[in-house]
C-alpha positions in Angstrom: -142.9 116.7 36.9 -139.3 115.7 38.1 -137.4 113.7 34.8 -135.5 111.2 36.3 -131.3 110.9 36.2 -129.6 107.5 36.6 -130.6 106.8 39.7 -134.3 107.5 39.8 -136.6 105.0 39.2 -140.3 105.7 37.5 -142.7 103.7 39.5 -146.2 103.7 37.3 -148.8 103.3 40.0 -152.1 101.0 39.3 -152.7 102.1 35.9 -155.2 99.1 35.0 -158.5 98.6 33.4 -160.6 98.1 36.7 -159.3 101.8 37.6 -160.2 103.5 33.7 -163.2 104.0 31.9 -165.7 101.0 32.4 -163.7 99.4 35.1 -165.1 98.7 38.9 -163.8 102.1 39.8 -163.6 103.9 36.3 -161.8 107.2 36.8 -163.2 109.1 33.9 -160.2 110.4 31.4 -158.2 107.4 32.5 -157.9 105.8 29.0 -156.0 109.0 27.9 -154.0 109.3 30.8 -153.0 105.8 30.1 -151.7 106.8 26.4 -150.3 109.6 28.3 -148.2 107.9 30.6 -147.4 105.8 28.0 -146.0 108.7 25.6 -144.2 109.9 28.6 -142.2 106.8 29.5 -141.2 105.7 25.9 -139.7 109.4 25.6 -137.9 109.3 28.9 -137.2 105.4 29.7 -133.7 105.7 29.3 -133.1 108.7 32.4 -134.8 105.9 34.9 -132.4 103.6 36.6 -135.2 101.2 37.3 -139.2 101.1 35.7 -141.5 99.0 38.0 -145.5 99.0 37.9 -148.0 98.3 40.8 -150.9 96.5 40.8 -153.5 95.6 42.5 -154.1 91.7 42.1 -156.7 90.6 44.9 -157.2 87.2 45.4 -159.1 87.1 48.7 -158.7 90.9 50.2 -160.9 89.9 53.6 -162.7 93.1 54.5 -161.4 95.2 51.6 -163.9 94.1 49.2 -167.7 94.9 50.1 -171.0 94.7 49.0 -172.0 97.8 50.9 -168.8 99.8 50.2 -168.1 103.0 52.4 -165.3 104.0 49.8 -162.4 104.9 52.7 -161.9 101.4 54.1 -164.2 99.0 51.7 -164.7 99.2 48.0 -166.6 97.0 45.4 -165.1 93.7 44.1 -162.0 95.1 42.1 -158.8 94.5 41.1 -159.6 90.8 40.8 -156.5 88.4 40.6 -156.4 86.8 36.9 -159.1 88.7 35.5 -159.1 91.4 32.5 -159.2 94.5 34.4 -156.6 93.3 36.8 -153.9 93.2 34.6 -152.1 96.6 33.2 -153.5 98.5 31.1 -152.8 98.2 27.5 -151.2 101.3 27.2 -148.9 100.2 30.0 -148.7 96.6 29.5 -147.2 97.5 25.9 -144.3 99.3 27.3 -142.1 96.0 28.4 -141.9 96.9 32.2 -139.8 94.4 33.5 -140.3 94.9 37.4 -144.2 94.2 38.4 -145.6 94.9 42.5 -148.4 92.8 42.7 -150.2 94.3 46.6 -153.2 92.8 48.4 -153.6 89.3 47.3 -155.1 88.1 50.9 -155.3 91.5 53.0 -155.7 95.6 51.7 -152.6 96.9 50.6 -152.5 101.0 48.9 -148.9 100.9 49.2 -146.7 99.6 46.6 -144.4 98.6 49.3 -147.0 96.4 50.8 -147.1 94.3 47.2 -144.3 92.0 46.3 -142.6 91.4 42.6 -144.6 89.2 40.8 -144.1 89.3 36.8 -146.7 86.8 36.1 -150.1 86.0 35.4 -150.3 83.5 38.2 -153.0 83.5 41.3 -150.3 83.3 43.9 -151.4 81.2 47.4 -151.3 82.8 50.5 -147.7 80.5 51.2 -146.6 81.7 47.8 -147.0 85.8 48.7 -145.8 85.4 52.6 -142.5 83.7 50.7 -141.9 86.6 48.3 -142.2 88.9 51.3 -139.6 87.1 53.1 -137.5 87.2 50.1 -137.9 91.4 51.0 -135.6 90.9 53.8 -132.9 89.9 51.6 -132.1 93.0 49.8 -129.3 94.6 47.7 -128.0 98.3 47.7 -130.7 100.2 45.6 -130.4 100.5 41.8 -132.1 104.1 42.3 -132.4 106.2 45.4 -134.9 108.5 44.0 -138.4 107.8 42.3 -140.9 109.8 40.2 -144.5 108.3 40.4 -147.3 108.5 37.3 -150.9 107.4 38.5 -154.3 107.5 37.1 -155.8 109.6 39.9 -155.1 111.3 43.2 -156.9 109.3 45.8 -156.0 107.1 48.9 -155.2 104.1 47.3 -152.4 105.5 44.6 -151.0 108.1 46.5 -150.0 105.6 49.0 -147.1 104.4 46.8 -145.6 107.9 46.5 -145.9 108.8 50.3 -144.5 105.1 51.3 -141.3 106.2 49.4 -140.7 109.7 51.1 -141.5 107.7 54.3 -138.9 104.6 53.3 -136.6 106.4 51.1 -133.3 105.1 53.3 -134.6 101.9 52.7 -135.1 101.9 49.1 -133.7 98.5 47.3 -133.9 96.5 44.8 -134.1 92.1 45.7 -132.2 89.6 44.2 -133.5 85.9 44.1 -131.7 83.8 46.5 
């Protein structure tokens, strides 16, 4: 794995309860991985320019969530908005990230360019996300203009983060509040 420099930021993709062991869709070894990623960002926080996490946070996902899930396109209730196994994981959540992505509150979203910064516990309204995406528009130069990615496992929805940013890496930046 790449350590970061100054400006690389470690983006630490959907590492939540609902994707670990005894979640919705429980990746077996997740827990460790968890402690893992963990142990590797206290060791190396200060060679990252910028430390953000993603999230899933549905809130009403339309077609995402299914009762008869075909796993490509429609998956089981998940990743629920204000619930348990929606928030970080432990071993994550104790690490102070400052910068949360928060994806898929009213429509599917794998990307964590598709989420918006949200850094709290809130249910946000459909007015409240299609604000904070506006608020995308209005961006600074980047703090980083490389990233490294850490991630439970290697399926659609988290390796849509890391392909977004070889994709949109010329339009990397980092939003003030105006």
């Amino acid at each position: 794995m790449h350590v970061g420099t100054n400006n690389t930021a470690l983006i630490i993709v959907d590492v939540q309860p609902t994707f670990t062991e005894g979640g919705e869709l429980a990746v077996e070894g997740g827990n460790a991985v968890a402690e893992r990623i963990h142990g590797f960002t206290e060791r190396n926080r200060s060679r990252y320019a910028l430390i953000a996490t993603t999230q899933d946070w549905h809130v009403e996902p339309g077609e995402h969530w299914s009762d008869h899930p075909d796993f490509v396109d429609t998956w089981p209730v998940h990743g629920a908005a204000g619930t348990p196994n929606a928030r970080l994981h432990p071993a994550v959540e104790s690490l102070g990230v400052p910068h949360h992505i928060k994806k898929g509150q009213y429509s599917a979203a794998y990307s964590g360019f598709e989420g918006v910064e949200d850094n709290g516990e809130a249910i946000p309204t459909r007015d409240d996300v299609a604000e904070a995406a506006a608020r995308l528009t209005r961006c600074s130069p980047a703090q980083a203009s490389r990233a490294s990615t850490l991630w439970v496992s290697r399926c659609r929805t988290v390796c849509a983060t890391p392909r977004s940013m070889r994709r949109r890496a010329a339009m990397m930046c980092a939003c003030t509040p105006t």
